[in-house]
C-alpha positions in Angstrom: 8.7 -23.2 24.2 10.2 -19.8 25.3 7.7 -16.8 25.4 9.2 -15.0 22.1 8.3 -18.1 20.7 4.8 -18.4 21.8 4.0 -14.5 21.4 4.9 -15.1 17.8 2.8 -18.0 17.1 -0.2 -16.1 19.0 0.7 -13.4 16.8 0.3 -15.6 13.4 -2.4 -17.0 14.8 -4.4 -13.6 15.4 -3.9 -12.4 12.2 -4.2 -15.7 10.3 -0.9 -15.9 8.4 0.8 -19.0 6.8 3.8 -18.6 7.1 6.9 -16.5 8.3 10.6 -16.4 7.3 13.5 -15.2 8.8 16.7 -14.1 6.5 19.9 -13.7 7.6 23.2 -13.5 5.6 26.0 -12.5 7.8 28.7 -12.2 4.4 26.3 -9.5 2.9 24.7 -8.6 6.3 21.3 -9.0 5.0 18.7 -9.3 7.9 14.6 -9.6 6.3 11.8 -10.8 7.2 9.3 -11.9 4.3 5.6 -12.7 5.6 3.3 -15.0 3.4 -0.4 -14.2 4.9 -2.8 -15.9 2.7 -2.4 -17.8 -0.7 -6.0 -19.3 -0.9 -6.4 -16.9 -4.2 -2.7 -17.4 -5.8 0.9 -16.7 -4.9 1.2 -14.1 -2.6 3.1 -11.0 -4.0 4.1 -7.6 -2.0 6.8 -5.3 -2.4 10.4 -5.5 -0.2 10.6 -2.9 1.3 13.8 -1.2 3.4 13.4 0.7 6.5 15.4 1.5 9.8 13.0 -0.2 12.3 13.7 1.0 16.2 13.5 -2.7 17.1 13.2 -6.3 15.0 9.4 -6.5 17.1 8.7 -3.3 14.9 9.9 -4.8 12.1 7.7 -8.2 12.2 4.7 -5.9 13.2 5.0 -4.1 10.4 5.8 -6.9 7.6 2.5 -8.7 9.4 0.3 -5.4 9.2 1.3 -4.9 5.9 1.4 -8.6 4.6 -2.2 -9.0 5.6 -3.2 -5.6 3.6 -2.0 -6.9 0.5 -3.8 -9.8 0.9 -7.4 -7.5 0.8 -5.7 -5.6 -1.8 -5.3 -8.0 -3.8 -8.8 -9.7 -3.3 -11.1 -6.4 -3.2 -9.3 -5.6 -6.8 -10.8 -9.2 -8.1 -7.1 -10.3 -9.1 -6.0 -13.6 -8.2 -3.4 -13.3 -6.1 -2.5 -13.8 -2.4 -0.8 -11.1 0.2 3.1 -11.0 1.3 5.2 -8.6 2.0 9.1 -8.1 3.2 10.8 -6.0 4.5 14.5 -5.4 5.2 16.5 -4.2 8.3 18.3 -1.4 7.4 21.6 0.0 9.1 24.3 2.1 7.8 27.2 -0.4 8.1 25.4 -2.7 5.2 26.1 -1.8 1.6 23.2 -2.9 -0.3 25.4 -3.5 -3.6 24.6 -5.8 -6.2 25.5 -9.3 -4.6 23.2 -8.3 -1.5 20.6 -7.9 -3.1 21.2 -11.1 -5.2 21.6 -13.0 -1.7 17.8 -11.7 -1.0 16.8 -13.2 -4.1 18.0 -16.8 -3.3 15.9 -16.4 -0.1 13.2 -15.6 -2.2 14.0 -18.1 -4.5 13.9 -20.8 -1.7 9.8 -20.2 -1.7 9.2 -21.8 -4.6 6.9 -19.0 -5.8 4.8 -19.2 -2.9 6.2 -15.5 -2.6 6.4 -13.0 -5.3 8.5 -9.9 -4.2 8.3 -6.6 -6.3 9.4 -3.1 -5.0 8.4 -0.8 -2.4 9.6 1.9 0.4 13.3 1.8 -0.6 13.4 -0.4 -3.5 13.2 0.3 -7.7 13.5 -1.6 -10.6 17.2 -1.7 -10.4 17.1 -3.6 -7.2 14.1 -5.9 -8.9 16.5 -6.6 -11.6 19.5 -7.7 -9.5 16.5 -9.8 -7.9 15.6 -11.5 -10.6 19.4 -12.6 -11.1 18.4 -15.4 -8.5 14.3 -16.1 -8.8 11.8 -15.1 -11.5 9.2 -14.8 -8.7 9.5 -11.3 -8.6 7.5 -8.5 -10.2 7.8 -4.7 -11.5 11.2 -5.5 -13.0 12.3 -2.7 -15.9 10.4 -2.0 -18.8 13.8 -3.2 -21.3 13.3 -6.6 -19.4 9.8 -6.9 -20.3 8.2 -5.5 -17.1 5.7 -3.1 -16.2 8.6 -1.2 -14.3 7.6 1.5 -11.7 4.0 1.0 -10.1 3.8 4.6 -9.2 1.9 6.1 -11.2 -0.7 3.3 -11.5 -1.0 3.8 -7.6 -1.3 6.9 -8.1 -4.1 7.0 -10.6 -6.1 4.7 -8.6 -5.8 7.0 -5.5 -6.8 10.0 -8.1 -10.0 8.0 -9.1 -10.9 7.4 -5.3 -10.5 10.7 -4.4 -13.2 12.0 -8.0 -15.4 8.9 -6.5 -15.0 10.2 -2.8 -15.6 14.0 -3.4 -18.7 12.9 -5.6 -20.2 10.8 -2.5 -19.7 14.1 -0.5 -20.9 17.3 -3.1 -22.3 15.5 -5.8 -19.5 16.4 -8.4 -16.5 14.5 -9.2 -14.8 17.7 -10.2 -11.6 18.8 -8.0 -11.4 22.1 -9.3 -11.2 24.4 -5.9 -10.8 21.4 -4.0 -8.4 22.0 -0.9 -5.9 18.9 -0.7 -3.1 18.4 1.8 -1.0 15.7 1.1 1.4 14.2 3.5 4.2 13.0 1.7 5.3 13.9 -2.0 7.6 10.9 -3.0 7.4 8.8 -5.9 3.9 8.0 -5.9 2.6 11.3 -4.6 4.5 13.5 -7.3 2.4 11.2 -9.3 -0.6 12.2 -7.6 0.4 15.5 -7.8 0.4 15.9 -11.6 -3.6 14.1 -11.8 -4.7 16.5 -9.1 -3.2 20.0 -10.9 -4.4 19.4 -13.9 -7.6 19.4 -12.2 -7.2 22.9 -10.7 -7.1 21.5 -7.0 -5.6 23.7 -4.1 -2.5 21.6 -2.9 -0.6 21.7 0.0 1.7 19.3 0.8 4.7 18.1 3.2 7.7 16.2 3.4 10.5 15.6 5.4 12.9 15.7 1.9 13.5 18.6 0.8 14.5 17.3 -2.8 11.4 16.1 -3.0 9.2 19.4 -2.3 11.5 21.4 -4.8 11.0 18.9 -7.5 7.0 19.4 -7.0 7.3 23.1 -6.2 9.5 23.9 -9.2 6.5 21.8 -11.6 3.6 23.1 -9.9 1.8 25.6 -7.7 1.6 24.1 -4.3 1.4 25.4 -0.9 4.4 24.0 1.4 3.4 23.0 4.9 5.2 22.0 8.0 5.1 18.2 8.3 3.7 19.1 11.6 0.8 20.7 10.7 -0.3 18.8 7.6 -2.7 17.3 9.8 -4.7 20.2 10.8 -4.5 22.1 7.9 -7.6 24.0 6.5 -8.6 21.4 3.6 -11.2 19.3 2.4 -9.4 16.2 1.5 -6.2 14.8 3.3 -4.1 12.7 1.3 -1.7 10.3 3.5 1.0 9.5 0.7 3.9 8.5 3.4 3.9 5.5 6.3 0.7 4.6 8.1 -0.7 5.3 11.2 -1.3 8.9 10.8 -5.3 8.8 11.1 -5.3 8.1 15.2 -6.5 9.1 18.7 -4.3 12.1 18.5 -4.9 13.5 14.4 -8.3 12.8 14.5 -9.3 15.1 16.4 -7.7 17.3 15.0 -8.6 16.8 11.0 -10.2 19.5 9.4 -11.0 17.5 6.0 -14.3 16.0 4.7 -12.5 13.2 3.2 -9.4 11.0 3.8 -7.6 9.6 0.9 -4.4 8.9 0.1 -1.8 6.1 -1.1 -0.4 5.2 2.5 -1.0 1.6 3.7 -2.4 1.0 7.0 -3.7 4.6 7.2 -5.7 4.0 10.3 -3.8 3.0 13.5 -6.7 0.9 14.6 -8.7 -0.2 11.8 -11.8 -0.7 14.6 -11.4 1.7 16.9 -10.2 5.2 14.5 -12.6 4.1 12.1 -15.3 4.3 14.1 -13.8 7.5 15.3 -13.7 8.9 12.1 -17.2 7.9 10.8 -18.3 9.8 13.7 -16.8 12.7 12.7 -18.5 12.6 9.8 -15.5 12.1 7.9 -15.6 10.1 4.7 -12.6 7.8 5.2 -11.3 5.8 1.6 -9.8 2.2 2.7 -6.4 2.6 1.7 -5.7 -1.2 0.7 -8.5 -0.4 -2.2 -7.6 2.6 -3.3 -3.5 2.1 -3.4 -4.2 -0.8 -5.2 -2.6 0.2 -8.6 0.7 -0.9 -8.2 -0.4 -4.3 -7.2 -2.8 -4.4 -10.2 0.3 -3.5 -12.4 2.9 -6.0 -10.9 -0.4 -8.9 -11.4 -0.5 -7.3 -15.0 3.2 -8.5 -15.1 3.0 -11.7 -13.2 0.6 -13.3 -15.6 2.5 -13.4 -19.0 3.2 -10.7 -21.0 2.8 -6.9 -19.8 0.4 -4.9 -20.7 0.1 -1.4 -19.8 -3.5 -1.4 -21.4 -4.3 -4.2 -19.2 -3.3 -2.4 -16.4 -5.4 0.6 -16.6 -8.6 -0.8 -17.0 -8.3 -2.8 -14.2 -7.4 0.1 -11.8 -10.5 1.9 -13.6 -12.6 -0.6 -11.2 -11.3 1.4 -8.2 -14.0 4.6 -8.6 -16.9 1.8 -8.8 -15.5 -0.3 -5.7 -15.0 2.3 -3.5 -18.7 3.9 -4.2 -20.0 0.4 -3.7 -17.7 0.4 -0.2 -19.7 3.3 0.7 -23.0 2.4 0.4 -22.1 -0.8 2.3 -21.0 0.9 4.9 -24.2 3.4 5.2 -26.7 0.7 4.7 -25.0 -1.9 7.7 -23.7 0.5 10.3 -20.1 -0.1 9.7 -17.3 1.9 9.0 -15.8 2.4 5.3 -12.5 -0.1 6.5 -15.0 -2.9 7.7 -17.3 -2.6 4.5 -14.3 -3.1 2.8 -12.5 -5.8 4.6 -16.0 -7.6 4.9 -16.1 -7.4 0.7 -12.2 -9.0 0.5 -13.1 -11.6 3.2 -16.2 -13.0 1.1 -14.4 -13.5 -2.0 -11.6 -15.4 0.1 -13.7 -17.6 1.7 -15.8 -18.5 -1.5 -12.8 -19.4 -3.0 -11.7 -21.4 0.2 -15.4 -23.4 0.0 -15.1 -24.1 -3.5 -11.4 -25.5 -2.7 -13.0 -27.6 0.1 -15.5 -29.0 -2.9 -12.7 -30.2 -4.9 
């Protein structure tokens, strides 16, 4: 066995996932990876998401890292699914018409549902559509088709209700009138976020590397536009990760200058151990982002089910301020930061459902 081999399977191995597949189409140019980490709960679903990785190792680190997330996601939110996740090289030689994306679908297809792919960084409805051309294990197609179409703002609303449940935990009022908010990214989901949080009167300041995206928010609301480089250590009292992950590390955290930390970015926390351990001692009140970003999910399970309901959706997001209050008390009563608590909650369910498996 060759050593890329063998550091892949140690790889699996250390963070416990089934399954792994490669997908390469040299007529379309299609290059993805699609991870299946856990199914013990039902099929796993993710979205696909697109990205110019420096390297294919940062690629499979990321569709691992990811993967496993939804597979807490999906656990802490009490829906039965499992976690996956894809994601797809990009380049700018490979048009990603139509027939690509159809090609992707067959891969997906070739599962057998074990898999369920929805949208993500990079992906919308239209590409779901073409999708589901080739498999009908896919969620969030468009809402003519029957589906619950874009997860953004339920992902968004379920951030919102973490950050009322987070600020309450902190002053003692859920109110985020006055409250300072930086968010780092102001894309689909945090335009969404946006809207909940100006309604409420908060401060906001945000960054982005688009520009079309801080003229749409600037020309709708009264927001504060920041340097992405110093969104970090900007004067606030809750920052609001909305972009990629890794942003709360060695280097930002000492930095921060909020109370709390919530946003809709996965894998906020470069080290889930080590920075979140460095945060609690900061006294920083740090919301787990596989909880709180768990709208979308919830919506695309809404889907996944039978028929859509919008209804549906909403009241099981609404579970999100309870959780994350119950997350925090965890983590104050066994000496263990907000992302173990958390973890350590979507474990337990797994592995009841693994031992009443091993019954049958």
């Amino acid at each position: 066995m060759s050593s890329l081999q063998s550091n892949l399977f140690t790889q699996l191995a250390d963070t416990e996932h089934e399954q792994v597949v490669f997908c390469n189409d040299k007529e379309t140019g299609l290059k993805a990876i699609i991870a299946v980490h856990d199914t013990t709960l039902g099929p796993s679903l993710g979205g696909t998401r697109v990205w110019k990785y420096n390297s294919e190792a940062d690629a499979l680190q990321d569709v691992l890292r990811l993967s496993r997330g939804m597979t807490f996601k999906s656990s802490i939110s009490g829906i039965n699914l499992g976690g996956g996740k894809a994601v797809i090289l990009a380049d700018d030689q490979t048009i990603r018409d139509e027939f690509f994306w159809r090609r992707y679908g067959k891969f997906v297809e070739k599962l057998s549902g074990k898999y369920i792919t929805a949208e993500d960084v990079g992906t919308s409805t239209k590409e779901i559509e073409y999708i589901s051309l080739e498999t009908n294990h896919v969620s969030g197609k468009p809402v003519y088709l029957g589906g619950g179409g874009d997860p953004s703002p339920f992902t968004a609303y379920g951030v919102y209700l973490a950050m009322k449940a987070s600020w309450k935990k902190v002053s003692g009022s859920e109110s985020l009138s006055g409250v300072k908010v930086s968010l780092q990214g102001a894309g689909h989901v945090g335009q969404y976020l946006i809207d909940h949080l100006a309604k409420e009167n908060a401060i906001l300041s945000i960054a982005d590397i688009n520009e079309a995206n801080l003229k749409m928010v600037a020309d709708k609301h009264k927001v504060i536009i920041l340097d992405p480089k110093d969104i970090v250590t900007s004067d606030c009292d809750i920052y609001a990760p909305c972009a990629l992950g890794a942003t709360v590390n060695e280097t930002s955290i000492p930095q921060l200058q909020c109370k709390v930390i919530c946003g809709a970015a996965n894998n906020q926390l470069a080290n889930e151990i080590v920075d979140g351990n460095a945060v609690k001692e900061r006294g920083i009140l740090y919301a787990p982002d596989f909880l709180i970003n768990a709208g979308g999910v919830i919506n695309c399970y809404s889907e996944a089910i039978g028929v859509y309901s919008r209804e549906k959706t909403m009241s099981l997001t609404d579970m999100i301020y309870n959780r994350v209050l119950e997350i925090y008390t965890k983590s104050e009563n066994e000496g263990m930061n907000t992302q173990q608590a958390a973890i350590a909650i979507a474990k337990e369910r797994i592995q009841k459902a693994k031992n009443l498996n091993a019954k049958w």
